[in-house]
Structure formats: C-alpha cells, structure tokens
MARRO-107856 format. One record per residue (C-alpha): x, y, z. Coordinates in steps of 0.25 Angstrom, whole numbers, padded with zeros to 4 digits, always signed. Layout:
MARRO-107856
XYZ ...
//
This chain:
MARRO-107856
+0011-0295-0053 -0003-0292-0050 -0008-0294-0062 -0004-0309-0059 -0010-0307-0047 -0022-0304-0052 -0021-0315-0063 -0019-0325-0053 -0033-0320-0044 -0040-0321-0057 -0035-0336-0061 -0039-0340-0046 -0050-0331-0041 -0055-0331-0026 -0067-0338-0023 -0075-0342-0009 -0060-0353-0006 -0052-0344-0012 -0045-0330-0007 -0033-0325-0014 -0023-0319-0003 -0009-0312-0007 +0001-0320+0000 +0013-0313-0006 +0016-0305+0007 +0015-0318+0015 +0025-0326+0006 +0035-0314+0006 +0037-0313+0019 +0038-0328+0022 +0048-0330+0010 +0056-0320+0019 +0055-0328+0032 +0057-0341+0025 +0069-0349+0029 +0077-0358+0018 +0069-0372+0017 +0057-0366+0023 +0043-0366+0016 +0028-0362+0015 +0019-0373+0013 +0005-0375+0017 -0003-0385+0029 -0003-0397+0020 +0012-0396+0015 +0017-0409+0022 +0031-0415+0023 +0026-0427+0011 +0023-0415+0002 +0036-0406+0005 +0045-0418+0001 +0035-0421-0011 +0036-0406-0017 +0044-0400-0027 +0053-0389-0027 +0046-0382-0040 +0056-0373-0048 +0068-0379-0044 +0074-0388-0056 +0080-0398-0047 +0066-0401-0041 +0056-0397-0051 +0059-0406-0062 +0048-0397-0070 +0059-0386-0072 +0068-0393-0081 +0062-0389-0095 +0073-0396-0102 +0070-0408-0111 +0057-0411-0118 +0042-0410-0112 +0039-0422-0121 +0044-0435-0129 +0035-0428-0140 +0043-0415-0138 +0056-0423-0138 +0053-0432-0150 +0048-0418-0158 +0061-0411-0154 +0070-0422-0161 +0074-0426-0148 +0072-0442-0151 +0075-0442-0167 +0071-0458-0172 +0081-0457-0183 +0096-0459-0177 +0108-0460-0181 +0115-0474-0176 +0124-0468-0167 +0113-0462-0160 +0104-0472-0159 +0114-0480-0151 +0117-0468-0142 +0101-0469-0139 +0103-0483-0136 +0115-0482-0126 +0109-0470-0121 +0095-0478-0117 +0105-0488-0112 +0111-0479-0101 +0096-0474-0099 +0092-0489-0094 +0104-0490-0086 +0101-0478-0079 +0087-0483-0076 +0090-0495-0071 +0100-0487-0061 +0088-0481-0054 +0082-0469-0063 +0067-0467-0070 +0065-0473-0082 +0059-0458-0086 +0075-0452-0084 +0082-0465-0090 +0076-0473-0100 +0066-0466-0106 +0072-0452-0107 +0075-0460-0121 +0065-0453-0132 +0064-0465-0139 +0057-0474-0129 +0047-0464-0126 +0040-0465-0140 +0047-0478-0145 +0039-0481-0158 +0044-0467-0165 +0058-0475-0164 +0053-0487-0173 +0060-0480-0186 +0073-0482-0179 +0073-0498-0177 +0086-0497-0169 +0082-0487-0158 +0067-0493-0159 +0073-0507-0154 +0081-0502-0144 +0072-0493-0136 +0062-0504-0137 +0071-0514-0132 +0076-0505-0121 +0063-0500-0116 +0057-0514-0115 +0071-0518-0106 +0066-0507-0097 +0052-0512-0094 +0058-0525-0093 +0068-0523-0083 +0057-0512-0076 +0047-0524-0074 +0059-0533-0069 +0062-0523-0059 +0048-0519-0052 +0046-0535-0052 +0057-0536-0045 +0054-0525-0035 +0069-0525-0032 +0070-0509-0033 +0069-0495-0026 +0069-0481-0033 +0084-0480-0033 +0086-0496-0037 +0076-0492-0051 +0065-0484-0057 +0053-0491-0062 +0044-0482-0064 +0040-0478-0079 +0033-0466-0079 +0023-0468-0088 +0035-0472-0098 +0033-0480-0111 +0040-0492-0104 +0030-0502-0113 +0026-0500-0128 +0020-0509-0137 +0029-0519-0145 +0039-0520-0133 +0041-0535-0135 +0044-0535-0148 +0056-0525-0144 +0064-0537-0146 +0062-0541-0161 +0063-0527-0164 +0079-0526-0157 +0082-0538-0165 +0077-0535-0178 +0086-0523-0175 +0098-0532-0171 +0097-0540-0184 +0097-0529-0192 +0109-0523-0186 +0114-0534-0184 +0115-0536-0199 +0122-0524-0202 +0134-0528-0192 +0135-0541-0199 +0135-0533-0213 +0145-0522-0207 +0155-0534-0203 +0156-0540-0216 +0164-0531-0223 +0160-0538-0237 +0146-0531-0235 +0151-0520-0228 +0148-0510-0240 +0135-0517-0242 +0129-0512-0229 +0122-0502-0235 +0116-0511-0246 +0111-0523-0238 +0109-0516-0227 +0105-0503-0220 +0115-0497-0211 +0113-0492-0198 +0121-0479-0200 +0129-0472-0213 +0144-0476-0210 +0147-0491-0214 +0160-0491-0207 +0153-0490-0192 +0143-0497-0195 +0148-0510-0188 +0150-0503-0175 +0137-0496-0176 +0129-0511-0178 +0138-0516-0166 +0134-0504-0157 +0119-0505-0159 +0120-0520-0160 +0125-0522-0146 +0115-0512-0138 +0102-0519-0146 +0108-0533-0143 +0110-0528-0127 +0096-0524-0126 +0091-0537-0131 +0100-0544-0123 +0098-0535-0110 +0081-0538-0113 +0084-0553-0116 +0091-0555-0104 +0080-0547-0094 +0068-0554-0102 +0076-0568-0099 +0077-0563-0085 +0065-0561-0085 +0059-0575-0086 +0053-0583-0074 +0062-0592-0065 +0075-0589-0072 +0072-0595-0084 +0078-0585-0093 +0090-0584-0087 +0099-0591-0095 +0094-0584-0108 +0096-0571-0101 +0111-0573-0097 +0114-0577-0111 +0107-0563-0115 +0116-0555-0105 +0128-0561-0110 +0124-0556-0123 +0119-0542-0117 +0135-0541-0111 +0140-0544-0124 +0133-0532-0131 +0136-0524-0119 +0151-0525-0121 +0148-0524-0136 +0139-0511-0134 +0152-0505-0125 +0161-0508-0136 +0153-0500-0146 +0155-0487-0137 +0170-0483-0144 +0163-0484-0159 +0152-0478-0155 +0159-0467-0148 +0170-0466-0159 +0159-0464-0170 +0151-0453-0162 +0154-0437-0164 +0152-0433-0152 +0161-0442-0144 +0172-0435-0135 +0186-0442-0133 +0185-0449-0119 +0177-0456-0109 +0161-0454-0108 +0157-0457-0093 +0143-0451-0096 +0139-0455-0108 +0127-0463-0111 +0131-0467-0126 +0142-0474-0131 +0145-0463-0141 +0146-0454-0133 +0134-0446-0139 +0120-0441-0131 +0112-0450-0137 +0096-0445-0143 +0083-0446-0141 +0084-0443-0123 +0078-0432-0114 +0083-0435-0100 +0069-0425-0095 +0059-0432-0105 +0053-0438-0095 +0053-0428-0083 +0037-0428-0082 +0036-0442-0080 +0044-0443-0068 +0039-0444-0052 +0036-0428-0049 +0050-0428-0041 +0062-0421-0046 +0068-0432-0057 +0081-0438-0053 +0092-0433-0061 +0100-0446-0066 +0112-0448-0075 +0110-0457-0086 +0122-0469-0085 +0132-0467-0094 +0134-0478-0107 +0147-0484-0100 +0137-0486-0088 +0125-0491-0093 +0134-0502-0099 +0139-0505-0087 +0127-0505-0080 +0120-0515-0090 +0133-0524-0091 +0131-0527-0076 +0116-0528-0078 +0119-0540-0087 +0130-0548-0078 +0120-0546-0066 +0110-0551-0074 +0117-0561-0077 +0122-0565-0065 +0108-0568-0062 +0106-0575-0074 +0118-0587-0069 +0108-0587-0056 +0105-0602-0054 +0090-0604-0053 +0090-0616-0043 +0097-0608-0030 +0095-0611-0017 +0090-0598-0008 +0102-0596-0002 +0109-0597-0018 +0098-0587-0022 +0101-0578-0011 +0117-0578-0012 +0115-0573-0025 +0105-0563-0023 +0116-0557-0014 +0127-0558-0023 +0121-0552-0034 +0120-0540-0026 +0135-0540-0024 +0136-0537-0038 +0128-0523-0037 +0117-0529-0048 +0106-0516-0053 +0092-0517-0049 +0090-0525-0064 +0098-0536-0061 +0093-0537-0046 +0080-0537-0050 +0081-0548-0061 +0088-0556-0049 +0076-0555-0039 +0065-0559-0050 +0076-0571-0054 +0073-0576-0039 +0061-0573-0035 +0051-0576-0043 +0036-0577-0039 +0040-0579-0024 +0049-0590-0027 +0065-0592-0030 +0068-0591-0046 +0053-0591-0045 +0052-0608-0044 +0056-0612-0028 +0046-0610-0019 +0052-0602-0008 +0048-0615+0003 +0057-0623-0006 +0069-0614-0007 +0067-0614+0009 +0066-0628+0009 +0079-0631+0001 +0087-0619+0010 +0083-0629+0023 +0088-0640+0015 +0074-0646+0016 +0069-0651+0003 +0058-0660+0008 +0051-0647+0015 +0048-0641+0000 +0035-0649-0002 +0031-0645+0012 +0018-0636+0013 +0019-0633+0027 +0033-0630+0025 +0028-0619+0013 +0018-0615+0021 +0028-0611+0035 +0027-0597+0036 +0041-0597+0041 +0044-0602+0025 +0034-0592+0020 +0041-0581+0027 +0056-0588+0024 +0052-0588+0009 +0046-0574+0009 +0059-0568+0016 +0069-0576+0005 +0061-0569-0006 +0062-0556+0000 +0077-0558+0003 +0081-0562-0012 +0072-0549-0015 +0079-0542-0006 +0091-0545-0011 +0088-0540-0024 +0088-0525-0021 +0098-0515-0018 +0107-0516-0007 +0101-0504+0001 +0087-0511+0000 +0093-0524+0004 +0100-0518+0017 +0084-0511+0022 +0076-0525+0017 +0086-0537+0023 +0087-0530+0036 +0072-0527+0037 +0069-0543+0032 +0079-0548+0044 +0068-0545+0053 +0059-0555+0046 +0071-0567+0044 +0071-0564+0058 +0056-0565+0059 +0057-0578+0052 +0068-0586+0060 +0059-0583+0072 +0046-0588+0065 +0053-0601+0060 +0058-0604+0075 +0046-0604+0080 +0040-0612+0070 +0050-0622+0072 +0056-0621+0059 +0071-0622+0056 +0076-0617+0043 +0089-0623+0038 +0098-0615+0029 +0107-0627+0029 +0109-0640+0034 +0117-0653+0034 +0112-0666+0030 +0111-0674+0043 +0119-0688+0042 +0114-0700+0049 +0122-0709+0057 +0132-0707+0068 +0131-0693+0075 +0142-0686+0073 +0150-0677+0084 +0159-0667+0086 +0168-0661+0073 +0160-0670+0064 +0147-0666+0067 +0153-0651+0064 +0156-0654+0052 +0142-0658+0047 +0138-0643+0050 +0143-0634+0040 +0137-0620+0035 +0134-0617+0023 +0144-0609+0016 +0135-0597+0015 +0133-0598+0030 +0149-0599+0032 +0150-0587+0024 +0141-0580+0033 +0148-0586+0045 +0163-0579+0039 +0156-0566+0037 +0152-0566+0050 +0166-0570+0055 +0173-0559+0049 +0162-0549+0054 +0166-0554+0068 +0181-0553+0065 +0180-0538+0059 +0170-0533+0070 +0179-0537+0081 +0190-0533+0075 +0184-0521+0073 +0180-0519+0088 +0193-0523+0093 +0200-0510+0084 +0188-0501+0088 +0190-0503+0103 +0206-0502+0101 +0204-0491+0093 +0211-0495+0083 +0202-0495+0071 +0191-0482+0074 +0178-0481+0067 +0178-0469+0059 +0166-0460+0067 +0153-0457+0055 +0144-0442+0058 +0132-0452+0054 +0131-0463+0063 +0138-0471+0077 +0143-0486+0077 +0132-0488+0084 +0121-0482+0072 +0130-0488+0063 +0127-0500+0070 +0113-0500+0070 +0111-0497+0056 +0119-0508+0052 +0115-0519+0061 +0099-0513+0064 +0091-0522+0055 +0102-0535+0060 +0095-0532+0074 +0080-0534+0072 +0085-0548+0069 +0087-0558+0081 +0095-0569+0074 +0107-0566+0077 +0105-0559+0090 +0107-0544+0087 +0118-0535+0092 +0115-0523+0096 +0127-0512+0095 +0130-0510+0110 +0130-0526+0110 +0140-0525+0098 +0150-0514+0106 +0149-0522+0118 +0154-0535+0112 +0165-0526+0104 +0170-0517+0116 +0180-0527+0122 +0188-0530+0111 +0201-0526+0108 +0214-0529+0098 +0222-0536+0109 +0214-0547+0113 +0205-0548+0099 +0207-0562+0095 +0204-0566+0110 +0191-0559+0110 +0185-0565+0096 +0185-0578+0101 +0190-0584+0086 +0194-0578+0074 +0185-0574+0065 +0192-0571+0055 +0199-0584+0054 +0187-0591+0055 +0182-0583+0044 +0193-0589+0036 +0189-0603+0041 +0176-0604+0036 +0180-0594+0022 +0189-0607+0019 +0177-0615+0018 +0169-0608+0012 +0180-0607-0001 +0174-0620-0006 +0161-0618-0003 +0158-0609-0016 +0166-0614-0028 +0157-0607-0039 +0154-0594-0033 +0167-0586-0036 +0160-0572-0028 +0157-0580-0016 +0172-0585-0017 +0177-0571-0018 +0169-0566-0004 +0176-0577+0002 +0191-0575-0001 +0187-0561+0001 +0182-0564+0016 +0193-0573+0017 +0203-0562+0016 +0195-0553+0025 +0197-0565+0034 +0212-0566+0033 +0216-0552+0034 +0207-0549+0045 +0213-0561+0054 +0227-0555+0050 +0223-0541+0055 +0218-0547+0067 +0229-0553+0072 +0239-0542+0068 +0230-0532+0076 +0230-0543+0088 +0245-0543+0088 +0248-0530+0085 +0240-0526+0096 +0247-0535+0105 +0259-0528+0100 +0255-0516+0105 +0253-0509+0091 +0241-0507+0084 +0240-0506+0067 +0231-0498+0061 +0219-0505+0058 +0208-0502+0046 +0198-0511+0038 +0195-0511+0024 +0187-0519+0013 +0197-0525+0005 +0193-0539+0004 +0179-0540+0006 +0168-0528+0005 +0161-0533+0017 +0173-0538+0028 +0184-0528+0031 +0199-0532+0033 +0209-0526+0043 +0220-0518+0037 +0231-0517+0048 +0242-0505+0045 +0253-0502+0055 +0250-0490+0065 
//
C-alpha cells in the first residue's frame, strides 16, 4: 500500500501550487459520522451539478459498467455477428425484426436503441451481395429519415411524443434515391418465381429457368409470398408518406390508393406468420406475446448495446422492443389514420378544418399521423397552404366582399385572429396532455383579442342570416329567422345537460344522499381550482369563483328540485338533440354523439322525477352515476334503499 503511495507522489509531484496531504484519517472518521443520503462535496458542488452527476459503479446508473455486447460494428461484423450470406428464413426474421424496431421508435425511443441496433444499416454497402436484405434496409432507412423530417417540420412533438435525435447515425448514405429501383428490381425477380412456383406445369423447371430462393421446391411458394408482402408494404408505407408529402394536398389521392395497398400486404404479411412459424425449428406450441418474428425465431445481425456510446451521458432507457403481432397492429392503424386524412376534403371551411382536427384526436392517432395532419393544414401560414388566413376570416363572417379589402388584411385585430387560428390547429395537432397546458394558456389571448376588436369597433360574425327586405316582421316570425348553427346547438345541449347533472348533483350532496368519496391529495375546492383556473383569467363568460359556486348550490334540495331549476334542462336538451338529427346526414360519428347525449338526456329526466317523487314519498333510493352512454355526461342509476 505504500508503495502505491509512493507511486502515486512520484506520478504527481509537489510543486510551489501543490502540497500532498493524507486525508485518510479525515475521510475515516467522517465515513463513520455520515448519515445515509449524506455527502462530501466541495464549495462549488451546486444543486445543477448534484442532479447532473452520476453514480459511478453502479450498473443501473453508470451505463459504462455493462461490458456485454460489442465495443465496435467492426468488432461485431468480425465476430460473425452480422453474417451477409442467410438463409431465407432468416432474412425475413431480420426484416420483421426491423419492422417491430421502427414501431418501437416511433412510440418514443432513440433511433440508437431501435432502429439501428440492426448491423446491417450501420455498414449498409457490405449487404450488397445479398440483393434482398440490401433493398430492404435501404428502403427502411430512407422511410425513417423521411418521416424524421416530417416530424421536426412539424414541430408537433415532446421527448415522450418522439426521438429525433441521430447521434451521429448513418441516416443518409449515397444512392438513397434509387432505394426505389433497387426494391423493385427485387419484387420482379421474386415475383417471377411465385408466378413459376403456381404453374405446376413448370413447377419442376424452377431450378432450370430460374434460381430459387431457397433448396426445398415445395415451400417455395410461401416463401415468395412472405417476402413478397413485406417488400411491397415498404414500397407502399414510402409511397404513401412521399405522396403525403407534396404541397397543398396534391398527392393525396395517389397516396390513399398506396395505403389501400399497404393494408392489403399487411393482412397478406399476417397470414404468412403460421407457415412461417410451421417451417421454423425452433417454434414452440402456443401463443408468442413477445416475439418480434413471425417464426418465432430471434432473428440476426442485432446488438441491443451497440450503440451505448452514442447516447446523451445519462443512464440509457431501458425499452422493450414491440412484439411482431404489435408492430402490425401499430402500422395497420398508421395507415387508416393516414388515410383518414387522406379523404380530408381540401376546400373546408375553418370551422370544417377545425372539427376535423378534434375528431381525429378521438381516435388516439400516433405522432405520425398527427404530424402529416398539421403540415396537411397548414402550410406556409395559410390553410392547405392556398387561403390566405384574411379570406378564411372573411368566409367564417359570411363577408366575401371584405377578401379584397386591404385595410381589412392589414386590421391587427385580423392579424391576431389568423395568427391564433394557426396556432389553435397546431395546437390541435399534439398530444392531449400538451393540449390541456397550451388551449388554456391561449384563452388569455382569445380573450385579449375580443376586447381589442370591441374597441375597435369591429364585430366578428361566426354566423348570420340573410336579411330579407320588405315587411318587418314581428313576434314568433321574427324568431324563426334566428337560428343557430348546428355546431352552436350542440354546444348549447352540452351545456344543458352539464346544468342538469350539476344541480342534480348538489341537490344529492346537500341531502346527503350521493357522498363524494374524500381523496388524501386534494379538497373540492383544489379540485376545483385546478380544473376551472385557466377558465378564470378569461372574462367572457363572467367567472365563477368556488365560493360563488357553493353559494348558488347550498339551497337546493330533492323536494323542491324541479321548482328550483326554473326549466328542465334535460328535456330541453332533447328539444334541441331532435333537431339536430337532420342536421348531419353524412357524418355517421357526429350521428352516434348525438343518440348517445339523447339517451343521457332521457334517463336523466326519468331519474329526475323518480327521485322527486320518491322523495315526496318519504323514501329515498340509492343514487350512483355511471358512464354507460357517453364517456363525457354521466347517467343516474336509481336502485332501491
């Protein structure tokens, strides 16, 4: 040990800034003093660097102490880890392999843990002798770039939402937009063999005309139809995002034609998963959640820590790749969403634009498929990237004439309208955690706006009626010439019922007949704060405050209820619901919401007036709410005491 000592003296001498003194007596009695999560640190050891540091030694910290894997793709490729000569069957293990890696990717994790743990892309040219692996990977890693790009133009994402970071990756390489012609030369050629496998006159001529892609005539078939579908998907799947692609929707219909197809080979790519795992001699009997092949089998040429020194110098995450049953759901819902915005009609009006924008979301899309919406509507600061945001204005006031006006353009009130209508739709666009935190904090800046346009002078018209000249009208018929707009009559039901359930609600509560189970985290009044805080900073409606809330709820009880609401709400819920049946005879969801609030409607007004009379009676029911009918609105469920 002192010979250590002395080692270490010599290595760093003392000099006139330099005076070596033993601190072992000091560090062993403090290490004896210390208290669990106590430390030793110096003057300049802030709080920043304390949550920056690493916990050295510690394998779930320092991501330097797993030694497993290779140190190199050189190291790997020497070991045999990545050979270029395959057999069939594992070629297409690589291929759905890389498949559930880009699912992965696009659920949130690095390309350095996903995608590109694959050997293959990270030397691409030593695959050339293998046509069939070469096209893929190409075709694969040129689909990732592209939807990268799509994604940070979009600028739709958090860390959690995506990763697009490429650590230094090979994410370009030279010859990338040929990948094309190079899968299709590929297609023909196995294309050509599964026409020569189904004609069983020239089925024992394969090996003569033709060379086969594996030793055993009899399966080649299914072979040719496995490989078959997973290069035509990724043609299709890179069809249909380069379509996409194309300013002002003009791809659009070439694209849905190249998801249809992609669905097609999707289902066909599934199908091949029993021959595929029927032929392999390491598939078990039963069900594989976690598998990421369809054989069954791990498939070559992957190191999971290949890539570890590339990463940010935080601990790695530890991620699962998706299974092979997942990845084809995940990419089978890619597509229909995809293609959902693909039917989009590219003449809508804003308030079109924006109802699809919020019913898209109700679908639970993936950053992909949100992404390719926003850069769908807007474009360059204008809608599909054509109207001038003055003109869409102009149209939503029902005032064509003012499209042409430059003053009009040039209002800052119309500035700021346009400026808020991109940011909504952008808004819109992103996850619904992030909507909740941006379309409060940009409530304070509609409500900015209304106030700037009053005292301008300026009224802006969502909707209006055509005027008619001749006779005033009076009374019932000058009523009828004021109608909302269906979307507005929605709004007004919605509102309807929340008035009926909260009264009802408070009536239950103040009997105490329906009790709000207590929470350790928070009060009502918390609760209500955090629900309605952002609502406040807004002035139009008037805010509530909680104690206004209680003291407009207090006095209301079961017995003289449907005194105290002035009208039935619920009834004139169903009054206007009616209505509205008529009013969207193509839109089969916006249909649905509305038989589903009509029932919300008609059981709540039942359980209404069987509380009211049973309360005149003297007995109370049982009383509890569930979301049966609507996912938003709760119905009463009455049961006898």
């Amino acid at each position: 040990m002192a010979e250590q000592e002395a080692n270490c003296l010599t290595a760093f001498p003392a000099g006139e800034q330099t005076v070596w003194a033993d601190v072992s007596p000091f560090l062993g009695t403090v290490c004896r003093e210390l208290e669990v999560g106590e430390l030793i640190h110096g003057e300049n050891f802030n709080l920043f660097e304390a949550m920056s540091a690493l916990e050295i030694m510690d394998p779930k910290m320092d991501s330097g102490m797993t030694s497993c894997g290779y140190n190199s793709v050189e190291e790997a490729i020497g070991s045999g880890a990545a050979p270029i000569k395959l057999h069939l069957l594992q070629t297409i293990d690589v291929m759905d392999h890389l498949l559930a890696c880009e699912a992965t990717w696009h659920k949130g994790h690095s390309l350095a843990q996903t995608v590109f743990t694959c050997l293959y892309l990270l030397n691409l040219e030593r695959t050339s002798p293998n046509s069939l692996l070469h096209a893929y990977c190409k075709v694969t890693r040129v689909t990732c770039n592209l939807i990268r790009s799509f994604v940070s133009q979009s600028r739709t994402h958090e860390e959690e939402d995506f990763f697009t970071m490429a650590f230094g990756l090979p994410l370009k390489g030279e010859g990338d937009d040929k990948c094309l012609s190079i899968l299709n030369a590929v297609d023909e050629t196995v294309a050509r063999q599964l026409r020569a496998c189904k004609n069983s006159v020239t089925r024992k001529k394969i090996a003569d005309d033709y060379e086969s892609l594996q030793p055993d005539p009899d399966l080649e078939e299914g072979y040719c139809k496995a490989v078959l579908s997973r290069l035509r998907f990724r043609k299709s799947f890179y069809h249909a995002l380069t379509y996409m692609g194309k300013p002002q929707g003009r791809g659009l219909e070439m694209a849905h034609k190249h998801i249809v197809s992609g669905l097609s080979e999707l289902a066909r790519i599934r199908e091949s998963s029993d021959f595929l795992s029927s032929i392999s001699s390491r598939a078990c009997k039963g069900e594989f959640d976690d598998r990421t092949t369809a054989s069954g089998q791990e498939a070559v040429g992957f190191d999971a820590s290949i890539n570890s020194r590339l990463l940010s110098p935080t601990p790695p995450r530890s991620i699962n790749i998706l299974s092979w049953k997942m990845a084809i759901d995940y990419f089978e819902k890619l597509l229909q969403d995809l293609d959902r915005i693909c039917l989009l009609p590219l003449n809508p009006t804003i308030e079109e634009a924006l109802q699809f924008a919020v019913d898209f979301q109700k679908s639970q899309p993936d950053l992909v498929s949100r992404s390719q919406l926003q850069l769908l509507i807007v474009q360059d600061g204008k809608l599909f990237g054509r109207d001038l945001l003055s003109d869409v204005i102009c149209r939503a006031m029902k005032m064509p004439h003012l499209a042409n006006n430059r003053d009009f353009q040039r209002n800052d009130s119309v500035i700021q309208l346009g400026r808020l209508i991109l940011n909504l739709l952008r808004i819109l666009c992103t996850n619904i955690a992030y909507q909740h935190r941006k379309l409060g904090k940009s409530l304070q800046e509609w409500d900015a706006l209304l106030h700037q346009a009053h005292k301008e002078g300026i009224t802006l018209l969502l909707s209006s009626s055509a005027k008619k000249k001749g006779k005033k009208k009076r009374g019932k018929e000058a009523e009828k010439e004021i109608r909302l707009s269906p979307d507005i009559l929605l709004l007004q039901c919605c509102i309807h019922l929340s008035k009926g359930l909260t009264w009802m609600l408070a009536a239950l509560s103040n009997d105490h007949k329906f009790v709000n189970c207590p929470t350790i985290f928070n009060t009502e009044q918390e609760r209500f704060v955090q629900t309605f805080e952002l609502l406040q900073k807004s002035q139009v409606p008037e805010p509530l405050s909680y104690f206004q809330f209680k003291q407009s709820t207090s006095y209301i009880n079961l017995a003289s209820l449907p005194t105290q609401m002035q009208f039935d709400y619920f009834e004139a819920a169903q009054k206007d619901l009616k209505k509205l049946r008529h009013c969207f005879p193509k839109d089969s969801e916006r249909l649905h919401e509305i038989q589903q609030l009509e029932h919300v409607a008609e059981k709540n007004r039942i359980a209404l007036n069987v509380i009211h009379f049973a309360g005149q009676a003297g007995c109370f029911p049982r009383v509890s709410f569930e979301f049966s009918h609507h996912p938003l609105f709760a119905v009463a469920v009455i049961k006898r005491s």
